[in-house]
Each structure stands twice: as C-alpha cells, then as structure tokens.
C-alpha positions as CSV (number, residue, x, y, z in Angstrom):
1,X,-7.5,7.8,-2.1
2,X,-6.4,10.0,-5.1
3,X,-2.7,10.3,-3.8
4,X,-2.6,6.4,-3.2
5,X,-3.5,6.1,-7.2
6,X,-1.1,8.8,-8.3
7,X,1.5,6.7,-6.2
8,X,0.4,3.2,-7.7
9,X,0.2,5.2,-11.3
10,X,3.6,6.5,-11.0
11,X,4.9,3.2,-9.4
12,X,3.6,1.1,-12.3
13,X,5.1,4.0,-14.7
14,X,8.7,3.7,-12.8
15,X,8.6,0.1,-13.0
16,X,7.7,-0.6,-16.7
17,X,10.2,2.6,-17.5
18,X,13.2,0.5,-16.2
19,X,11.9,-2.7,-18.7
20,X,11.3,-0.2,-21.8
21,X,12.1,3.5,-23.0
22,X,10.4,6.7,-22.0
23,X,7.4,6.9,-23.9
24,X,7.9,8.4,-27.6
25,X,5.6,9.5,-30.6
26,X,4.9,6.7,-32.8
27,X,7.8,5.5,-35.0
28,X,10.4,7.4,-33.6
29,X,14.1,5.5,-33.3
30,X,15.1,5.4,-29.7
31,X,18.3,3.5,-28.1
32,X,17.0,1.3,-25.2
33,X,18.0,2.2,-22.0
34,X,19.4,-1.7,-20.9
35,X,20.5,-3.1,-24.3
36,X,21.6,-0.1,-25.8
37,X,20.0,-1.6,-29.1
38,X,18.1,1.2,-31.5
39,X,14.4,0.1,-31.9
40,X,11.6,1.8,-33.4
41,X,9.0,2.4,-30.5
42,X,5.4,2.3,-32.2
43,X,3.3,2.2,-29.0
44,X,3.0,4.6,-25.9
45,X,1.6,3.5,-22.8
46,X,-1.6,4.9,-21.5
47,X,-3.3,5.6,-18.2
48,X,-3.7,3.8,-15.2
49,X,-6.7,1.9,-15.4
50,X,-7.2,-0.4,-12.4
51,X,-5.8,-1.8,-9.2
52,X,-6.6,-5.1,-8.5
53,X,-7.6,-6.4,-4.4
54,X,-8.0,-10.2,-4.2
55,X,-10.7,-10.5,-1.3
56,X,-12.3,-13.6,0.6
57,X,-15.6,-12.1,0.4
58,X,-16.9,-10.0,-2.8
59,X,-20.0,-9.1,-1.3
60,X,-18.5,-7.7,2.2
61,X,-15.7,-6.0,0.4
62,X,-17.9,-4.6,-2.5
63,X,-20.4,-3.2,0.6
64,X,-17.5,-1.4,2.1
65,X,-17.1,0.6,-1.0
66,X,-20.3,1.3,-1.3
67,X,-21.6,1.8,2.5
68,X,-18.8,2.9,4.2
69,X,-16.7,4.9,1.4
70,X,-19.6,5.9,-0.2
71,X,-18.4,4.8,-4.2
72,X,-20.0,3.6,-6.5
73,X,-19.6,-0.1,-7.1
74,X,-20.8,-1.9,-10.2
75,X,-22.8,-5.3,-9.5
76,X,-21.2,-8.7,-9.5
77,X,-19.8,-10.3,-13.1
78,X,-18.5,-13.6,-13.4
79,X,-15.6,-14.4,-15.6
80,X,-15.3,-18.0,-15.8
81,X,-13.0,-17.7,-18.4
82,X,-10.8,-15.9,-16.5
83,X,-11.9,-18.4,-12.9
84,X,-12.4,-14.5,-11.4
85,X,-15.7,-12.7,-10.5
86,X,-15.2,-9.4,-10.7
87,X,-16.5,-5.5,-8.8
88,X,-15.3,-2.6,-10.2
89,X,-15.4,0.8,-7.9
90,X,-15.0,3.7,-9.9
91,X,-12.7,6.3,-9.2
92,X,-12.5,9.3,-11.4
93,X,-10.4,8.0,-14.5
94,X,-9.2,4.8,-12.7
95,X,-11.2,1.9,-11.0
96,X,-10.2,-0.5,-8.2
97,X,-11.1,-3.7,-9.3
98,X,-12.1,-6.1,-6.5
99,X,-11.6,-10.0,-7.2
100,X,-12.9,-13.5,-5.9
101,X,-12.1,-16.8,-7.1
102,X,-14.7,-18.8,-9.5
103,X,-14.1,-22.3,-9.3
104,X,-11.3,-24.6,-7.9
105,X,-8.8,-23.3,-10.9
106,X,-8.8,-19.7,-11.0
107,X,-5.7,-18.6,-10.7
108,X,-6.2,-16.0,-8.3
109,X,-6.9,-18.7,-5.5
110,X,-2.9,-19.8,-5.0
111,X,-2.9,-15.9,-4.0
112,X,-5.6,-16.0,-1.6
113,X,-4.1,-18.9,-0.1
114,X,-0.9,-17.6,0.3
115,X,-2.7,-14.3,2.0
116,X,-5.9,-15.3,3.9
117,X,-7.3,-11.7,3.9
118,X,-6.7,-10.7,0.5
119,X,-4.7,-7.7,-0.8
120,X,-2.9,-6.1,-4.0
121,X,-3.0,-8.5,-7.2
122,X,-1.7,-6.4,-10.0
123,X,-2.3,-3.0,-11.5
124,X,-3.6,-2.8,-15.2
125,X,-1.9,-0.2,-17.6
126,X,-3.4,0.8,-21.0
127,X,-1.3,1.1,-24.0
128,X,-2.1,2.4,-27.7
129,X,-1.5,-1.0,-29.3
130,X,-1.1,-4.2,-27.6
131,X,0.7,-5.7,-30.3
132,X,3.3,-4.0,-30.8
133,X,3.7,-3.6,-27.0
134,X,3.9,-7.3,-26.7
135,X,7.0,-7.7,-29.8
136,X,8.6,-5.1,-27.6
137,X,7.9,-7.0,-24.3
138,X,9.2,-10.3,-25.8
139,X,12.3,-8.4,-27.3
140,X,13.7,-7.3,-24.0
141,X,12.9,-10.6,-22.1
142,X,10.0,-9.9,-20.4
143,X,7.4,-12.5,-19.9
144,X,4.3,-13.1,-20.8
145,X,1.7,-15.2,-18.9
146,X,-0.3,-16.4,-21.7
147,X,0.6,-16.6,-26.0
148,X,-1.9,-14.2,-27.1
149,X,-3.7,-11.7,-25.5
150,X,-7.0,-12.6,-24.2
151,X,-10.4,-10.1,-23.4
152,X,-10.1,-8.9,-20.2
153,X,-13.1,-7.8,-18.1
154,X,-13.6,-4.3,-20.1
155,X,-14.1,-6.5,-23.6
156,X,-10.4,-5.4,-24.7
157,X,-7.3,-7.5,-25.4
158,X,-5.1,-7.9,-22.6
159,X,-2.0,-9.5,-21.5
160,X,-0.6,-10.1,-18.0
161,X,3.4,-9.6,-17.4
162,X,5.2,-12.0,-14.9
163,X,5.8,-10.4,-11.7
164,X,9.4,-11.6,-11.8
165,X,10.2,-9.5,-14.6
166,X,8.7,-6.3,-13.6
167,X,10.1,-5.8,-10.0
168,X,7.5,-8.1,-8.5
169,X,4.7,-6.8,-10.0
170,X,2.1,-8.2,-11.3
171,X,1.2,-5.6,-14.7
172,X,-2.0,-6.1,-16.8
173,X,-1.3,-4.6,-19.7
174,X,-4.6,-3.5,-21.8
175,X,-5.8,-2.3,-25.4
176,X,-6.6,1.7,-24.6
C-alpha cells in the first residue's frame, strides 16, 4: 500500500509540475516552465493528503478496510454540502478517502454511473496558501471547478482543478 501512495504522490507531483514551477521558497522570481513569463511564486505545494475511491456501498467498502486490511477507518460523515458521505482510512501521513453519493445531485453520482463499481475520483494535494495557489492556477489557464474555495471534509479551504487541465486528473487542492 505504501509504494502505491508514493506512486500516486509522485504522479500528482509530476502532473501539477508540468502546469506550474518546481516548488520555490516563498517570494522568489522564477521563469515559468510553459510561458516563459517571470512570476513571483509565493506558495509551495504540500503533502499528499488523500486519494479518493467513489464506491456503491460505503459500508461494504469501509468493512474491507477495517476487516480484511485491518486499518483503521473513521465512522460515516455526511457532507450534504458537498452531496458526498464520506470514510477516511488512515494511512501513516496520507488517508484514502472512500466516497458515496448523498442525494440525487452530488456530483460524484455521474462518476458512479459512468463506472458501476466505483474507483479513483481525485487525489487531494496540500499547499501553504490556497490563495495565492489559485491566482497562479488562474494565470496559467488552469481551471477551477468552483469561484471560491469551499471547506472541504477536514474543515479547510479547498478547491478542485478540472481534470482536463491536469492530464485527466482530478486534483483537490487544500489549505495545509
């Protein structure tokens, strides 16, 4: 399990490395590897904090984590605001995030349509300061799935980035 999260972690680094620069102290001018425009880089982008499995069935999935893989699994929170409810299995630093629709709208529910047995949603990536992280995002084109962040599962700010954008991944970014 740890060598499938170091691959996911470096993935997820790979792919938001060939949107932005390599990460830099605070404040320092770098040239941007794709517009070759200088730009003062005031965030840095964190840890790996979660992959996300879309599943039919929290409880069955949440059970084999906890049974069979022997982790330890967090109880059941809704997120209506988000249309999710949510099980986190914790794994050292990182979690694995389990995921169920709540309600007709969530908008994880086109995804378990599309893939009757579930799988990979999107990773979630901390960062050092959201904000600046999204002015950056929004200067080299990448898109943004919602205007502002919103709180995210963990009570911090997050934003998600379209999968079109980043290699056809869907990235959570969140507030370290």
């Amino acid at each position: 399990m740890f060598y499938f999260l170091r691959h996911i972690q470096r993935s997820a680094v790979r792919i938001l490395n060939s949107h932005t620069v390599e990460p830099v102290k605070c404040l320092q001018q770098v040239k941007h590897v794709h517009t070759g425009q200088n730009c003062m880089k005031t965030w840095n982008l964190g840890k790996l904090n979660h992959v996300a499995l879309v599943t039919p069935d929290l409880d069955k999935s949440a059970a084999l984590y906890r049974d069979v893989l022997k982790g330890k699994v967090s109880s059941k929170q809704a997120l209506p605001e988000h249309g999710v409810t949510v099980v986190f299995v914790q794994l050292g630093e990182a979690k694995i995030e389990l995921l169920q629709p709540l309600g007709e709208n969530s908008p994880v529910q086109s995804f378990l349509n599309k893939n009757k047995s579930g799988g990979m949603h999107h990773i979630c990536i901390e960062v050092d300061d959201i904000q600046e992280a999204i002015k950056d995002f929004k200067k080299n084109k990448i898109r943004i799935l919602s205007e502002e962040p919103k709180i995210g599962a963990h009570g911090k700010p997050v934003v998600f980035l379209h999968p079109k954008d980043c290699d056809g991944v869907l990235i959570e970014i969140e507030q370290a």
